[in-house]
C-alpha positions in Angstrom: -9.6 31.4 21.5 -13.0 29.5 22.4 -13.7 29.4 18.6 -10.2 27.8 17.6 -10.8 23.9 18.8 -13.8 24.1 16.9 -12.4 25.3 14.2 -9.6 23.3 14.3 -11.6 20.0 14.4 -13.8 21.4 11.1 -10.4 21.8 9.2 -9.5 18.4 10.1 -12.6 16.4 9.7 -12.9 18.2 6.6 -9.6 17.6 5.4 -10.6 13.8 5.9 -13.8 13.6 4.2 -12.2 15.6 1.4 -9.7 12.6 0.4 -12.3 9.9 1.3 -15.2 11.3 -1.4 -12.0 11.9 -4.0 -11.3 7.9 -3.5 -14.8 6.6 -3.8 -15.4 8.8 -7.0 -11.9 7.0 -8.8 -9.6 10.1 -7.7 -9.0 13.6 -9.9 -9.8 12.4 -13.3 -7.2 14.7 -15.0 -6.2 15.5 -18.2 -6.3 12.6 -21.3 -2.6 12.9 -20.9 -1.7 12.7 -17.4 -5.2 9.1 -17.6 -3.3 7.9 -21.0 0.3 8.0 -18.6 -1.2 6.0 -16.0 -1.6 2.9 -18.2 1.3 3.9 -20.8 3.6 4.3 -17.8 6.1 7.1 -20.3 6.5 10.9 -19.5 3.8 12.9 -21.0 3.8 17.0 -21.6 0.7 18.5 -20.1 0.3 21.5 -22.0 -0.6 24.6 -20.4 -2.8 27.5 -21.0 -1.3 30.3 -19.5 -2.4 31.8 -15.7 -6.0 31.3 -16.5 -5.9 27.5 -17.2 -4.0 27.2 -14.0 -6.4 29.2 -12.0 -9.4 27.3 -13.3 -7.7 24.0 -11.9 -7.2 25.1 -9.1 -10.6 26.0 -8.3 -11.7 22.7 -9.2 -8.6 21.1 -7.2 -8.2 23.3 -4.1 -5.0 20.7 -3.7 -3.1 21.2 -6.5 -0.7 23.4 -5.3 -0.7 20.8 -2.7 -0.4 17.8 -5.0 2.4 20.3 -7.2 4.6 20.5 -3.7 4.5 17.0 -2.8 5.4 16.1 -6.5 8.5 17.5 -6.2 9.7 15.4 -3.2 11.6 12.3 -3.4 9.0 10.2 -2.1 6.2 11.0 -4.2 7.0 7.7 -6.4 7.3 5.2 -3.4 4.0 6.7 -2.1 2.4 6.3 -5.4 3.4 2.9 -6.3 2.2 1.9 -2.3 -1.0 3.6 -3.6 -0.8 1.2 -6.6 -0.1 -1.8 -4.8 -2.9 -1.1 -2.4 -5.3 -0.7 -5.6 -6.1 3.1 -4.1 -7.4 5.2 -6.6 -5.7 8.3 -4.7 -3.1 11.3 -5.5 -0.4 12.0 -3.0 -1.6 14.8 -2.1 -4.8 13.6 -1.5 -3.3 10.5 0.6 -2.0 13.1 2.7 -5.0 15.0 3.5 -6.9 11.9 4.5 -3.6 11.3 6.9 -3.6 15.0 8.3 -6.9 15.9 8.3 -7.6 12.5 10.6 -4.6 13.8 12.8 -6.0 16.8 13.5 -9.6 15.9 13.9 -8.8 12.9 16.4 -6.0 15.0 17.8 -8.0 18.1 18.8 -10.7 15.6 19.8 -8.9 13.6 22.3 -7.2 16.7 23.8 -10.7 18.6 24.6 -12.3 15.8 25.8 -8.9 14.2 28.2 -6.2 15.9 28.2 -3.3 17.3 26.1 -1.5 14.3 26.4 -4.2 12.4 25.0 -4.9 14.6 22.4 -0.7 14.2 21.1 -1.5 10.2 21.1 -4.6 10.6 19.3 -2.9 13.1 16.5 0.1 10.6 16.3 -2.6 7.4 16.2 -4.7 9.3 13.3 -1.7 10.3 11.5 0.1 6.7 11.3 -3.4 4.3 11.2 -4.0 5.5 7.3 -0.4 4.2 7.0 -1.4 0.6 8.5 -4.0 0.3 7.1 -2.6 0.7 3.4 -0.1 -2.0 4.4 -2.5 -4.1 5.8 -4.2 -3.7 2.4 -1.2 -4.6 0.2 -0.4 -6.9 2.5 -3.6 -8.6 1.7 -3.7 -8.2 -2.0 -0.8 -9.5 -2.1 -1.6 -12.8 -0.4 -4.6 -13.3 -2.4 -2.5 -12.9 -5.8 0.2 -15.2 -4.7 -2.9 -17.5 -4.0 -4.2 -17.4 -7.5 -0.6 -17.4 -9.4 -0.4 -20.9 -9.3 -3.9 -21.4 -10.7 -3.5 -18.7 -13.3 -0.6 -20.2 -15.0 -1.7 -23.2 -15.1 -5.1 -21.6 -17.3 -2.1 -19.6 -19.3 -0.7 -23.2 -19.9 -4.3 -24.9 -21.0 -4.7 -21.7 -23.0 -1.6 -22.0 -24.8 -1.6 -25.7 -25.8 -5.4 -25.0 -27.4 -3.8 -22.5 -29.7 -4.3 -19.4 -28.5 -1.5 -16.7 -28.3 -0.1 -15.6 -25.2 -1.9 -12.1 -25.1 -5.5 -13.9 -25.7 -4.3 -16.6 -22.2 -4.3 -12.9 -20.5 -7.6 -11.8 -21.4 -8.8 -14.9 -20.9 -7.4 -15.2 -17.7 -8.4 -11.3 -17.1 -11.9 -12.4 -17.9 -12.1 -15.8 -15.8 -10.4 -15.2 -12.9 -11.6 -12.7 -9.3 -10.2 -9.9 -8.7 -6.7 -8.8 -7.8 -5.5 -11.3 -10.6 -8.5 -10.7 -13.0 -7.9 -6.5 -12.8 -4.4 -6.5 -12.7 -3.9 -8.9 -15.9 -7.2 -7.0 -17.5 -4.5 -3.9 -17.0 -1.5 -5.6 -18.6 -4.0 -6.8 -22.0 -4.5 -2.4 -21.5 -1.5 -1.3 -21.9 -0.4 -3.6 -24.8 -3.4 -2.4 -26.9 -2.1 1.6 -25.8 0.8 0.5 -27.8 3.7 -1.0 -24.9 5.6 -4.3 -25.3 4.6 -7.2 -23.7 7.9 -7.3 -21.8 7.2 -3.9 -20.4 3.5 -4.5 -19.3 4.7 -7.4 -17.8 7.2 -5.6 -16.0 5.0 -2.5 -15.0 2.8 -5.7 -13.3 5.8 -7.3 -11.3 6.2 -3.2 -10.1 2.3 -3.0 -8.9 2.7 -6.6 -7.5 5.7 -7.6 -5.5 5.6 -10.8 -5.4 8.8 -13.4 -6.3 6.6 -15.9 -7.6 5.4 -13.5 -10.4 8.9 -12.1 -11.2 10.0 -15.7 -11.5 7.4 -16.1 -14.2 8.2 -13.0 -15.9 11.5 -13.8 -16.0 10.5 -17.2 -17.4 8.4 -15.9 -20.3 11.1 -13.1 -20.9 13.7 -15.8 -21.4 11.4 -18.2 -23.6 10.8 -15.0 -25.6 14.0 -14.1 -26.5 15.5 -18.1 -26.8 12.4 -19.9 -27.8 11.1 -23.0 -25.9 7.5 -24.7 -25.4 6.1 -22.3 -23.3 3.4 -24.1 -21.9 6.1 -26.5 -20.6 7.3 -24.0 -19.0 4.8 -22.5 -17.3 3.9 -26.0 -16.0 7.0 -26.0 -14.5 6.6 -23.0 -13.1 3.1 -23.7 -11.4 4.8 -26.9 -9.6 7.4 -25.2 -8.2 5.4 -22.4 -7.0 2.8 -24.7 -5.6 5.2 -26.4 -3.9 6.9 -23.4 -2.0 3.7 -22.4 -0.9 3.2 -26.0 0.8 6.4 -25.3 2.5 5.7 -21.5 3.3 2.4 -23.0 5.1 4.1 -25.4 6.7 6.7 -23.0 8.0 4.0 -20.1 9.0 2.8 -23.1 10.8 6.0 -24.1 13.2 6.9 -20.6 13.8 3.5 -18.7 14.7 3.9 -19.5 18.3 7.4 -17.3 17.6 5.7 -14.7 16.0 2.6 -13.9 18.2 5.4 -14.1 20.7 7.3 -11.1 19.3 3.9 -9.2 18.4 3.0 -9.6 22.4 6.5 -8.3 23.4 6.2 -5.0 21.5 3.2 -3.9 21.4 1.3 -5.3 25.1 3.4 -2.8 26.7 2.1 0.4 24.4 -1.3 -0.7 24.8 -1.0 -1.4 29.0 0.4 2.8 28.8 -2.4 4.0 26.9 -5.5 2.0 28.8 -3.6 3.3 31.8 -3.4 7.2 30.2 -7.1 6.8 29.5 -8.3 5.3 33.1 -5.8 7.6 35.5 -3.7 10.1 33.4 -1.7 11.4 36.6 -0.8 8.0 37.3 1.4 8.2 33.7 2.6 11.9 33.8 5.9 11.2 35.9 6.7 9.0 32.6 6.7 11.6 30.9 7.1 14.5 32.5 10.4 13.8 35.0 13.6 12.9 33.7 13.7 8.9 35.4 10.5 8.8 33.7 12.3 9.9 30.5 15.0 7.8 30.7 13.0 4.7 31.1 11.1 4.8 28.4 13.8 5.7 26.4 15.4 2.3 27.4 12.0 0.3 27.2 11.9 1.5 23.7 14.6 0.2 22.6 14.9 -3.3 24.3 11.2 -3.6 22.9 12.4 -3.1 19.6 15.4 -5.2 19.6 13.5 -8.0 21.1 10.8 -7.6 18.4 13.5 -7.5 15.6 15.3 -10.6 16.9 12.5 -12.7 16.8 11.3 -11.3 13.5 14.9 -12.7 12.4 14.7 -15.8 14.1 10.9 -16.6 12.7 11.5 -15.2 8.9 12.8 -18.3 7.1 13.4 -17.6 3.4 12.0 -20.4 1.2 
């Protein structure tokens, strides 16, 4: 029994490192197939070579049975694409090592050196963070692409009235722009020369990037594609209307922060106040949790928390 925390904690800390030196050296490299799929975005058959091929791999991917199991649930493709959008270079599987093994590692952690109760909120904390923080990372690429859209189609535009073609704009615009815009159109200029349709690269980038602003372009060029039309025109057209719903956008994030910091206070001051309070006197907090009043009242805090927090979110999202 004395051995088990420790060997608990190795298991999870080793879980975690495990998916963090995977990301920084660009994720399993595969097969030529399963790296050729990635860009081409079509089904590819892997072939196999019998029980020995399989064994091999798996000595080299101690996770593949892992990564073979989570394959096969539904989720697998939102988790991927949120991988995508993030610009993680990570399998599912992998993703949920890093997620586990930082459960178990802070989880184990907390509870040897508090209390059990501590250690639940610290597997629960280490579980859910790798979540945030992806979405805090989309989040942000996101911003930063819907910040350079407006610029970028405007260079498409210039591009297009000095004669090139609409594939060279992308490269060019791959080549002169930062990153995320320079790396995701470098991708779409990929996947054209492995042989897809501009429509389709295009719409495998409004799939990475969720943005309205770039589906409305897509669309746009789509159209012009299939009806004719100056393009550049177009595209002009496009950049002022975007660059004017941003200027609104800014001006509306501007009127309703107050709102929003106000709903971000109401839902999560109270969790915080609980856990400082857990951490300075725990048997101050253990009627909360462990009598039935206690029970009851944070079931009901719970949920006027998260009504509150939802109504304001309502009130403060104003669709432009």
């Amino acid at each position: 029994m004395e051995y088990a925390l420790p060997a608990g904690m190795f298991a999870g800390v080793l879980f975690f490192f495990w998916g963090i030196s995977t990301m920084l050296s660009g994720g399993g490299a595969g097969s030529v197939e399963e790296r050729m799929a990635r860009y081409a975005g079509g089904k590819t058959e892997v072939k196999s070579g019998g029980r020995r091929e399989t064994r091999q791999r798996n000595l080299v991917d101690p996770f593949a049975t892992l990564s073979s199991d989570v394959q096969d649930k539904r989720f697998r493709i939102r988790v991927q694409r949120d991988l995508a959008r993030a610009n993680l270079k990570l399998r599912v599987s992998e993703y949920y090592a890093i997620r586990i093994g930082l459960a178990v590692g802070l989880g184990l952690l907390l509870g040897v050196l508090r209390d059990p109760l501590s250690g639940v909120v610290g597997a629960i904390l280490g579980y859910f963070v790798p979540r945030l923080w992806v979405g805090r990372r989309i989040g942000g690429r996101l911003s930063a692409f819907n910040k350079q859209l407006a610029d970028t189609i405007t260079l498409l535009s210039n591009s297009l009235r000095a004669g090139s073609s609409f594939l060279q704009s992308i490269e060019l615009v791959s080549r002169e722009t930062p990153d995320p815009m320079g790396e995701e159109m470098g991708r779409v200029v990929r996947e054209v020369n492995l042989g897809l349709g501009m429509e389709e690269a295009l719409s495998n980038l409004v799939r990475r990037i969720r943005s309205d602003d770039l589906d409305l372009m897509v669309t746009a060029i789509g159209v012009q594609q299939q009806v004719g039309g100056n393009l550049a025109e177009i595209l002009d057209t496009i950049a002022f209307t975007i660059r004017e719903r941003v200027r609104i956008k800014g001006e509306i994030n501007t009127l309703t922060a107050q709102g929003r910091y106000s709903g971000y206070l109401v839902a999560f001051l109270p969790i915080g106040i609980m856990i400082t309070l857990n951490f300075i006197n725990p048997e101050f907090m253990q009627p909360l949790f462990t009598q039935l009043l206690g029970q009851i009242l944070l079931g009901v805090g719970a949920v006027m928390m998260v009504i509150g927090f939802i109504a304001i979110q309502k009130i403060t999202n104003i669709k432009v």
